[in-house]
SENUVEX-622506 format. One record per atom (N, C-alpha, C): residue number from 1; residue in three letters; atom name; z negated, x, y. Coordinates in nm, 2 decimals, padded with zeros to 4 digits. Atoms other than C-alpha are relative to their C-alpha. Example, Ala and Ser with C-alpha at 12.3 -4.5 7.8 and 13.67 -1.06 7.14 Angstrom:
<sites>
   resi   resn   name       up     east    north
      1    Ala      N    00.00    00.09   -00.12
      1    Ala     CA   -00.78    01.23   -00.45
      1    Ala      C    00.00    00.09    00.12
      2    Ser      N    00.00   -00.09   -00.11
      2    Ser     CA   -00.71    01.37   -00.11
      2    Ser      C   -00.08   -00.08    00.11
</sites>
This chain:
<sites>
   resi   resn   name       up     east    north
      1    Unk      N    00.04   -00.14   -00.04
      1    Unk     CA   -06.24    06.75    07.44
      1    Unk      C   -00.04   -00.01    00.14
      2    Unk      N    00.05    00.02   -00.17
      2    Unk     CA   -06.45    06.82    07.74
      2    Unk      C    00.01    00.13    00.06
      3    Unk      N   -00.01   -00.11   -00.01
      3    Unk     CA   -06.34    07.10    07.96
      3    Unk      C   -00.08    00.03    00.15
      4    Unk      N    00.11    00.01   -00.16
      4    Unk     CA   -06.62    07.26    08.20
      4    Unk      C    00.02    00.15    00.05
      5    Unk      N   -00.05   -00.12   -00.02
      5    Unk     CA   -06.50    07.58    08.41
      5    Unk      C   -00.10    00.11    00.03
      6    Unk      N    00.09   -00.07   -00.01
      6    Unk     CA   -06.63    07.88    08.43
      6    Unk      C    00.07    00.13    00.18
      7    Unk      N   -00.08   -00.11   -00.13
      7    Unk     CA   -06.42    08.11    08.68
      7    Unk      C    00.16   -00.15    00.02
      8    Unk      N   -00.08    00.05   -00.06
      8    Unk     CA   -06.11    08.02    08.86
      8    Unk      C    00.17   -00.03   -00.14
      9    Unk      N   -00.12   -00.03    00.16
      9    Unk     CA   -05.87    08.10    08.48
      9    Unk      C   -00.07    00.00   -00.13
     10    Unk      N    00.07   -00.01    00.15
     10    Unk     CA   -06.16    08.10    08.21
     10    Unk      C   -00.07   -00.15   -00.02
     11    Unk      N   -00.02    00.16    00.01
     11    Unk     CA   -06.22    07.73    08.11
     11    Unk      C   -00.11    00.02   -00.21
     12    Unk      N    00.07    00.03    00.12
     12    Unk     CA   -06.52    07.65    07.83
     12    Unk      C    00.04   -00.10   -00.07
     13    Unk      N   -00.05    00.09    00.05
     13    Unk     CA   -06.37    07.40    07.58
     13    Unk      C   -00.09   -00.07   -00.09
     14    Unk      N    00.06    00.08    00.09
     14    Unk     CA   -06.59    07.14    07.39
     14    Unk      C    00.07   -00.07   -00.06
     15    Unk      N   -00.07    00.09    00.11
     15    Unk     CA   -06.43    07.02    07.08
     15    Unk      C   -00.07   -00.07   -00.12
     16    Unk      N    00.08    00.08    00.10
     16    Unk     CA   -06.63    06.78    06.91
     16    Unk      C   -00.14    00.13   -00.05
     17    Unk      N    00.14   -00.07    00.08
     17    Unk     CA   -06.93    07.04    06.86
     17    Unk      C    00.01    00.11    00.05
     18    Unk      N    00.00   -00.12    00.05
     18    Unk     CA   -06.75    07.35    06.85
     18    Unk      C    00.07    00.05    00.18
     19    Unk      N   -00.03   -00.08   -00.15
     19    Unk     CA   -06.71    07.59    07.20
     19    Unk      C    00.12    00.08   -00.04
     20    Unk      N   -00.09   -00.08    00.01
     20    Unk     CA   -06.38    07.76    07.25
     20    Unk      C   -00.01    00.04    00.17
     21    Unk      N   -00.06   -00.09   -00.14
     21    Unk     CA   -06.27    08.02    07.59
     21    Unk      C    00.08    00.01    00.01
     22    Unk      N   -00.11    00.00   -00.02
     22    Unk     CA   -05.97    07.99    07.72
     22    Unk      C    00.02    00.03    00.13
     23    Unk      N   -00.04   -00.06   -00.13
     23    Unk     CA   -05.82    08.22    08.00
     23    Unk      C    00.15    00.00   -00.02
     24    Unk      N   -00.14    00.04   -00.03
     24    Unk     CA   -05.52    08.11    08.13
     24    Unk      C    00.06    00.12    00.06
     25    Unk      N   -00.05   -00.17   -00.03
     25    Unk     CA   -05.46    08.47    08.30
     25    Unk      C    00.07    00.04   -00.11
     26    Unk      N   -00.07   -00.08    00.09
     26    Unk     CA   -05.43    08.61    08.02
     26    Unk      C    00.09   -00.07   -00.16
     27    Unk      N   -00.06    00.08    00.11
     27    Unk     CA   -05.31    08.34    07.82
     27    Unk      C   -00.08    00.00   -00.18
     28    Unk      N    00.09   -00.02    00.09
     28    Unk     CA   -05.57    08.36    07.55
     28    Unk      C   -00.14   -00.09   -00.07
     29    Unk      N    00.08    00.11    00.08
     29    Unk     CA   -05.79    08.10    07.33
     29    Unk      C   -00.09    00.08   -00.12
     30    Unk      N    00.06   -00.07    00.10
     30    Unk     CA   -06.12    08.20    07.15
     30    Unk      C    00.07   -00.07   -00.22
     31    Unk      N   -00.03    00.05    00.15
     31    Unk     CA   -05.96    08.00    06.83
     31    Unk      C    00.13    00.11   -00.05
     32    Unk      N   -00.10   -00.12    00.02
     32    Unk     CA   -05.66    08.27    06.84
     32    Unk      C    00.15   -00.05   -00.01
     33    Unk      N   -00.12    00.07    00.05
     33    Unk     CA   -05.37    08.02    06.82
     33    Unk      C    00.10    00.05    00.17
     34    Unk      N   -00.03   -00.03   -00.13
     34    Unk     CA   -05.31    08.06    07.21
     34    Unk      C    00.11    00.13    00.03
     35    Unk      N   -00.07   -00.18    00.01
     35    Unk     CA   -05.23    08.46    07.19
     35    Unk      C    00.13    00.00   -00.14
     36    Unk      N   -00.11   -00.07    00.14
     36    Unk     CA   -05.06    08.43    06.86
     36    Unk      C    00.16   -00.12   -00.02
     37    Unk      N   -00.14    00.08   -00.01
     37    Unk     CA   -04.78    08.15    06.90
     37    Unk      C    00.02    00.01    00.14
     38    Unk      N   -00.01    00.02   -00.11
     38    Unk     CA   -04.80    08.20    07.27
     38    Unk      C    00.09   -00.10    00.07
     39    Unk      N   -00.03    00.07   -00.04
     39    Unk     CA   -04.78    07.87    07.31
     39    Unk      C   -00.14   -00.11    00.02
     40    Unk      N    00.08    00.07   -00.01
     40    Unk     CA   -05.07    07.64    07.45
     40    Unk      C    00.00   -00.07   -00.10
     41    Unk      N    00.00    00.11    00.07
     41    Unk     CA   -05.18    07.47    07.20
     41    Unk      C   -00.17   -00.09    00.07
     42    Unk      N    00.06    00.13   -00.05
     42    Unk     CA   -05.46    07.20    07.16
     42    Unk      C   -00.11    00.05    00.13
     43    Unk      N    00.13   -00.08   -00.10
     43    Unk     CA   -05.79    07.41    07.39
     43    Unk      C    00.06   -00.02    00.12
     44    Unk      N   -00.03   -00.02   -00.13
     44    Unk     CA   -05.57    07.56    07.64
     44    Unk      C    00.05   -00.16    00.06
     45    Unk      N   -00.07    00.13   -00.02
     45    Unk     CA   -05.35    07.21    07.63
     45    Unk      C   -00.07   -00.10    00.07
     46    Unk      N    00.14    00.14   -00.05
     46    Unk     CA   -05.67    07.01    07.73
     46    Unk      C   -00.05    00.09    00.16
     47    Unk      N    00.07   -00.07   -00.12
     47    Unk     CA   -05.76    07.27    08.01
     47    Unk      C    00.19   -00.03    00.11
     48    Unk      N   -00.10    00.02   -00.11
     48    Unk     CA   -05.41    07.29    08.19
     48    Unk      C    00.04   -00.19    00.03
     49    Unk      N    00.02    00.13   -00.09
     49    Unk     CA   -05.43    06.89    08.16
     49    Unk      C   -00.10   -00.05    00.05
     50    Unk      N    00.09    00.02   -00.10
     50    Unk     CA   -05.75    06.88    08.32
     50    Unk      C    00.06    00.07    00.12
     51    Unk      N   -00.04   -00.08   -00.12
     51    Unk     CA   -05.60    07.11    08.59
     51    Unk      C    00.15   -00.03    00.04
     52    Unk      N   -00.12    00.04   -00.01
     52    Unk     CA   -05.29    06.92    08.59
     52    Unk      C    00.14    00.09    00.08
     53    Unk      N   -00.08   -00.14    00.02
     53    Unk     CA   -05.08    07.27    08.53
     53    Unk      C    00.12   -00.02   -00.04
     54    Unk      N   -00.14    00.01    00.12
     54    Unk     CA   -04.71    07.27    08.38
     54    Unk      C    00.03    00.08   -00.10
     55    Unk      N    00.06   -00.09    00.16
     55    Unk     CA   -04.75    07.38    08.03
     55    Unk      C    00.18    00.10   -00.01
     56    Unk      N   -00.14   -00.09    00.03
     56    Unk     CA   -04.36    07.55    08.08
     56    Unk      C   -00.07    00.18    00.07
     57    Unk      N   -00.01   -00.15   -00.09
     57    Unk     CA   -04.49    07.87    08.26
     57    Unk      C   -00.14    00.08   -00.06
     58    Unk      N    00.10   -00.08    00.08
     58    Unk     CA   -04.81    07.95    08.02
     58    Unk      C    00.11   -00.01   -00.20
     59    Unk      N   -00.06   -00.03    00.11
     59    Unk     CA   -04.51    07.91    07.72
     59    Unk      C    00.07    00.13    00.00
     60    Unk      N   -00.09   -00.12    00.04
     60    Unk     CA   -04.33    08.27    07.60
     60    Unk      C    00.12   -00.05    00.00
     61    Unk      N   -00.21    00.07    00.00
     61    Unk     CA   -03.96    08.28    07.70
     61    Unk      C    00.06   -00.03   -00.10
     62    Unk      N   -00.03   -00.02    00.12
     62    Unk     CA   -03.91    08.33    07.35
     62    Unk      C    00.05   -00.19    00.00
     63    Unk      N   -00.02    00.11    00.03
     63    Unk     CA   -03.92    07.93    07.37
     63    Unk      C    00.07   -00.09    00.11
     64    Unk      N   -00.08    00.02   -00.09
     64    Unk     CA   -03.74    07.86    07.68
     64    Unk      C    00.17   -00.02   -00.02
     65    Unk      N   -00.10    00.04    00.04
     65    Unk     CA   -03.42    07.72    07.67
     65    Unk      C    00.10    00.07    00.06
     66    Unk      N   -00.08   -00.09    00.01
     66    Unk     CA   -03.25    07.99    07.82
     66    Unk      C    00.04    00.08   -00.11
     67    Unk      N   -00.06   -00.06    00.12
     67    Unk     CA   -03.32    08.19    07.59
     67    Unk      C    00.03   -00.02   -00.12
     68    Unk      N   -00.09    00.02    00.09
     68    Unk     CA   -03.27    08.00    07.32
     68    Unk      C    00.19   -00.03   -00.01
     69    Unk      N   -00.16    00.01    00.04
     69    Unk     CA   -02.88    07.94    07.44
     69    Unk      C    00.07    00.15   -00.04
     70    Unk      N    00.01   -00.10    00.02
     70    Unk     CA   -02.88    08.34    07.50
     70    Unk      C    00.04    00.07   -00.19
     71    Unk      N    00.04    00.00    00.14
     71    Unk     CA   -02.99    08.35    07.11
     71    Unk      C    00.13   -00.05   -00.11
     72    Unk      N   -00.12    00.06    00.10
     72    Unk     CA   -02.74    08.15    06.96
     72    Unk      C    00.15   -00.03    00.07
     73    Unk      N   -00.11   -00.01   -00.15
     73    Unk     CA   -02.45    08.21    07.26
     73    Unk      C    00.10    00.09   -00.10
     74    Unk      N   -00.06   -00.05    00.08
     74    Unk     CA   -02.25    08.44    06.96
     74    Unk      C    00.02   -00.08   -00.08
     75    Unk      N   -00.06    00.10    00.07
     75    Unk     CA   -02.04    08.23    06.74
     75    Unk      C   -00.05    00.05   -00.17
     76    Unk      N    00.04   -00.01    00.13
     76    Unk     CA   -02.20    08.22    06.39
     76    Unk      C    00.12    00.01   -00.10
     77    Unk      N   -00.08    00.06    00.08
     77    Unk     CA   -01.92    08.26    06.09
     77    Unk      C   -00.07   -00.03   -00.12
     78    Unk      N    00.07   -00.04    00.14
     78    Unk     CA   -02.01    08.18    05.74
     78    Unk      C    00.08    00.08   -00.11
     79    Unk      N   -00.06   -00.13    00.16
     79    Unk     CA   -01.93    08.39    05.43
     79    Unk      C    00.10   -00.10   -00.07
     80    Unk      N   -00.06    00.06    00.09
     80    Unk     CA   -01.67    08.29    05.20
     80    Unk      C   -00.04   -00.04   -00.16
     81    Unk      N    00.09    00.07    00.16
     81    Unk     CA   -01.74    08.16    04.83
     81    Unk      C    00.03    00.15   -00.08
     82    Unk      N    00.03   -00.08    00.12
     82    Unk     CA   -01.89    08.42    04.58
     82    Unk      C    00.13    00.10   -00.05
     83    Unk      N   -00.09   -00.01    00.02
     83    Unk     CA   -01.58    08.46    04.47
     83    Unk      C    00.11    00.09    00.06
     84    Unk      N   -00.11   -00.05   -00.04
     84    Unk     CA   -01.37    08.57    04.71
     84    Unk      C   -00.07    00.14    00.10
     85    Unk      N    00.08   -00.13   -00.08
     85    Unk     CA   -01.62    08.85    04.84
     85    Unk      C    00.10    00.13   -00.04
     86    Unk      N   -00.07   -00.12   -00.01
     86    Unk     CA   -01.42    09.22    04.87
     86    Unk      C   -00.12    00.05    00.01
     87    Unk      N    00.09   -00.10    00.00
     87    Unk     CA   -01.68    09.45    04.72
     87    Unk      C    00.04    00.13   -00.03
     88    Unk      N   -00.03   -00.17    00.05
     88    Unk     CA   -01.60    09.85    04.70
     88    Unk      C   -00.08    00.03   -00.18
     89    Unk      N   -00.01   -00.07    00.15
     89    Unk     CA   -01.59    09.98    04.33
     89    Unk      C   -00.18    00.09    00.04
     90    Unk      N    00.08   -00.09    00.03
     90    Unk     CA   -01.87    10.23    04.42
     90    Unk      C   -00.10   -00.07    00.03
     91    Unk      N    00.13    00.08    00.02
     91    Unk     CA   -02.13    09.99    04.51
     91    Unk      C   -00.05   -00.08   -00.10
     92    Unk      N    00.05    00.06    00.13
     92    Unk     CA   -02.07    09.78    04.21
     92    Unk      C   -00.04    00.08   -00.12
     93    Unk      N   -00.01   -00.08    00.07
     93    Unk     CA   -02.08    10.09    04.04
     93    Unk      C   -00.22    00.09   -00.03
     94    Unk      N    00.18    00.00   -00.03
     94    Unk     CA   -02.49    10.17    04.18
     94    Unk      C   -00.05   -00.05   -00.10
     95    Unk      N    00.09    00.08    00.04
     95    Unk     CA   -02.75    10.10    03.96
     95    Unk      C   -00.13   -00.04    00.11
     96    Unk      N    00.11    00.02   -00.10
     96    Unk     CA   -03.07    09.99    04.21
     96    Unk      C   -00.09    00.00   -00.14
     97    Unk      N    00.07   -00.05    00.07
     97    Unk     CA   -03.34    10.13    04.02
     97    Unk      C   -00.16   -00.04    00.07
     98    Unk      N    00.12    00.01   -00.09
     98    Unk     CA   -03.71    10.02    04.09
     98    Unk      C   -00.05    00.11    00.06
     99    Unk      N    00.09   -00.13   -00.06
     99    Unk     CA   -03.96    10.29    04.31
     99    Unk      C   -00.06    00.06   -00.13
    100    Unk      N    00.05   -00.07    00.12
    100    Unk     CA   -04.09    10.55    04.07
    100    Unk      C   -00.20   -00.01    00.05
    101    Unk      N    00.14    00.04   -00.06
    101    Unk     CA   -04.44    10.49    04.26
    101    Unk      C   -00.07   -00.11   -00.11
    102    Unk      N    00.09    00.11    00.03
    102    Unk     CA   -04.70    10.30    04.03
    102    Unk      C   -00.13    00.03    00.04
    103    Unk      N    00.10    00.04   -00.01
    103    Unk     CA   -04.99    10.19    04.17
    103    Unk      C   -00.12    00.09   -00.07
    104    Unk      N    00.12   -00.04    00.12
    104    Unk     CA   -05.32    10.38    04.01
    104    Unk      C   -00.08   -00.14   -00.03
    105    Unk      N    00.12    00.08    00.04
    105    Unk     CA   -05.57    10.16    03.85
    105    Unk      C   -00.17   -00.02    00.12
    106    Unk      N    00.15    00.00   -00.03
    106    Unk     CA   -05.88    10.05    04.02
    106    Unk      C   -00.01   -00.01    00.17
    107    Unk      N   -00.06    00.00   -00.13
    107    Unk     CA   -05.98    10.04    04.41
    107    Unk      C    00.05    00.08    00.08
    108    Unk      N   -00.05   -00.16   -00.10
    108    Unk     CA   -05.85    10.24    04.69
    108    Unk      C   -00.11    00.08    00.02
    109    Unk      N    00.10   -00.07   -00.02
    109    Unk     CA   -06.08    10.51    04.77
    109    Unk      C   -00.02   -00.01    00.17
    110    Unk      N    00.03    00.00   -00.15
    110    Unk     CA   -06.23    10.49    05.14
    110    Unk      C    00.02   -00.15    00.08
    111    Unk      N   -00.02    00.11   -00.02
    111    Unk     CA   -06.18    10.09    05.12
    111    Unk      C   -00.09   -00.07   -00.08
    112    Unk      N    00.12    00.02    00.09
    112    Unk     CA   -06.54    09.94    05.03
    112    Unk      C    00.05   -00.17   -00.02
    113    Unk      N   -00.03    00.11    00.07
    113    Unk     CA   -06.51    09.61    04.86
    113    Unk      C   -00.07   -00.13    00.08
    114    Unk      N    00.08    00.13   -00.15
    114    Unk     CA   -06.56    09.27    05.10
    114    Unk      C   -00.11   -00.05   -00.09
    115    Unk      N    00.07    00.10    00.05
    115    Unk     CA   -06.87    09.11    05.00
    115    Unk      C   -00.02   -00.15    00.05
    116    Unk      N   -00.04    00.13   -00.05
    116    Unk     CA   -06.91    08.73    05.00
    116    Unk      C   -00.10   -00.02    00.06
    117    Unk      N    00.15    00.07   -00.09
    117    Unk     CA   -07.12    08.53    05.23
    117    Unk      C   -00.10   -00.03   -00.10
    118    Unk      N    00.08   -00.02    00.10
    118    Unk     CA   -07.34    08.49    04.92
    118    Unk      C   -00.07    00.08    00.04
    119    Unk      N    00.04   -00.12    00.01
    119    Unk     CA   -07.40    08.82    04.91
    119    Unk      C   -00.07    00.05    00.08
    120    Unk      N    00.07   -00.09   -00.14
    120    Unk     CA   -07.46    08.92    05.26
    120    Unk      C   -00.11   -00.06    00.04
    121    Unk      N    00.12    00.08   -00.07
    121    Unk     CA   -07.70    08.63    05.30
    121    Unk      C   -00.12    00.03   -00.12
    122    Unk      N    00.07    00.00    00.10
    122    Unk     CA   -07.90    08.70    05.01
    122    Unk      C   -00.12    00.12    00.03
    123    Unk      N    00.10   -00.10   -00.07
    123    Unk     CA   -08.25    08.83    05.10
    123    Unk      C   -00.05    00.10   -00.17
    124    Unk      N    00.02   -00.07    00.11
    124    Unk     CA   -08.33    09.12    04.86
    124    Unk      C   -00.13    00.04   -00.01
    125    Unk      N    00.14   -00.01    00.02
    125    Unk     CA   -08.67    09.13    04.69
    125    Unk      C   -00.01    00.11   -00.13
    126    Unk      N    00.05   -00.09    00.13
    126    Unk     CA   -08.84    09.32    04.39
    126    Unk      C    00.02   -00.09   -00.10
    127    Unk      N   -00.03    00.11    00.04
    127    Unk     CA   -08.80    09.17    04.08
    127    Unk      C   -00.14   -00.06   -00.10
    128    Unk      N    00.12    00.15    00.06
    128    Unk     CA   -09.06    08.89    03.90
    128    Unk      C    00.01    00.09   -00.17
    129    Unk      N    00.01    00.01    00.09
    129    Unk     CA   -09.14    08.99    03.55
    129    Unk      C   -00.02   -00.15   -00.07
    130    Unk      N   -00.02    00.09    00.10
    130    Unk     CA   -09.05    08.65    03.32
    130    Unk      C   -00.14   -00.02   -00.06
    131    Unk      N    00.11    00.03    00.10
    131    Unk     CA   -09.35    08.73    03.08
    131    Unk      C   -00.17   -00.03    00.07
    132    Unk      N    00.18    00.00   -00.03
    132    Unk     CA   -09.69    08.79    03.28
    132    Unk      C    00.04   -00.04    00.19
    133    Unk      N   -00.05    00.10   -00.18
    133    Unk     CA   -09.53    08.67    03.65
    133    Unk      C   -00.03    00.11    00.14
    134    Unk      N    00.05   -00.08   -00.08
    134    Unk     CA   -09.61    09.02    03.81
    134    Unk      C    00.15    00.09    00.08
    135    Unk      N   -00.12   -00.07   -00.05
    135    Unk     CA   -09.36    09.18    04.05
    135    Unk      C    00.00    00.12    00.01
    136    Unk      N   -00.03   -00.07   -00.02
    136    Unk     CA   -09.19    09.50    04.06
    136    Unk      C    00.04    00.06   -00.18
    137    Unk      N   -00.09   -00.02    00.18
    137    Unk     CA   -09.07    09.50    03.64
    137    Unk      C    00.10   -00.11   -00.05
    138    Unk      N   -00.11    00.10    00.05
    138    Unk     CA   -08.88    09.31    03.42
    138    Unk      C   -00.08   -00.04   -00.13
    139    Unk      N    00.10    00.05    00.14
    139    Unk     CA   -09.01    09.13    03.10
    139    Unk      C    00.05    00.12   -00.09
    140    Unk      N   -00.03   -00.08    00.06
    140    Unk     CA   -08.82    09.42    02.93
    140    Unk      C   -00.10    00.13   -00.02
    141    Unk      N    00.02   -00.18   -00.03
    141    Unk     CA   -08.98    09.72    03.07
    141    Unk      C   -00.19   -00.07   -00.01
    142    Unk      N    00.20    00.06    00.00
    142    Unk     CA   -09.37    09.50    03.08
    142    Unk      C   -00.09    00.06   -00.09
    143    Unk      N    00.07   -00.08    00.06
    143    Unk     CA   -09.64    09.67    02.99
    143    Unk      C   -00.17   -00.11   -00.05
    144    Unk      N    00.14    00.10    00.03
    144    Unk     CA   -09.88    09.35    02.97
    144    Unk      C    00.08   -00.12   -00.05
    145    Unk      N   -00.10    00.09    00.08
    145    Unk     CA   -09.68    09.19    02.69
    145    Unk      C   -00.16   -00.08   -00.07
    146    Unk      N    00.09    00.06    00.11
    146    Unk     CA   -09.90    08.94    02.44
    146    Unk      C    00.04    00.08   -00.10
    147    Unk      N   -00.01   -00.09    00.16
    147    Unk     CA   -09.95    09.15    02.12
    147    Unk      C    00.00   -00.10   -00.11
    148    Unk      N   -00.01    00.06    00.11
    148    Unk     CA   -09.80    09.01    01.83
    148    Unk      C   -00.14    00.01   -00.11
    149    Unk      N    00.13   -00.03    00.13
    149    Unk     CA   -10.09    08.91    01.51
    149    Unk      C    00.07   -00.02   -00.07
</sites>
């Protein structure tokens, strides 16, 4: 990966072909992995080792080992066996009944239907008549059929 800067925190990333943006400000990578595990991964990773940065202070505390002691700093117990559970009479007594909500048939209204890259690239023309090769019919609807003898 080749990293060529652009500002003093926004860093162009060449990866084999493909350009990615990566602002270390805002902690943010055009591939989206950056913002969403808020943890450098490979882009930014290549840019703060070109800038020989310490990848602990663009990581979310969430992964810092404070807070992981914090996290797990309350003594876990586990459950006892199946068996020996103390359940109240009136909960075993509940039925849980599914939602009375079904679904209607068909799609949602106000939610148009994705078309595929197929589709969207597909240049739209008139259509060829089959029998006599003239456009804007169909060999159905042709009016310069060969007459049966």
């Amino acid at each position: 990966m080749t990293v060529v800067p652009s500002t003093k925190y926004v860093h162009n990333v060449n990866d084999d072909g493909r350009y990615f943006v990566v602002c270390l400000k805002e902690k943010t990578c055009t591939c989206g992995r950056f913002q969403y595990e808020e943890i450098p991964w490979e882009h930014a990773w290549a840019v703060l080792k070109w800038k020989s940065l310490p990848p602990d202070e663009y990581c979310s505390d969430l992964y810092k080992p404070k807070t992981m002691l914090k996290t797990y700093n309350m003594p876990i117990h586990p459950l006892p066996d199946v068996k020996a559970w103390l359940i109240p009479n009136s909960v075993i007594a509940d039925d849980v009944l599914p939602p009375k909500f079904k679904r209607p048939p068909g799609r949602p209204k106000g939610k148009p239907r994705k078309k595929t890259a197929r589709e969207l690239s597909r240049i739209k023309g008139k259509n060829t008549c089959s029998t006599c090769g003239m456009a804007g019919h169909n060999r159905r609807s042709c009016r310069n059929k060969p007459k049966d003898i």
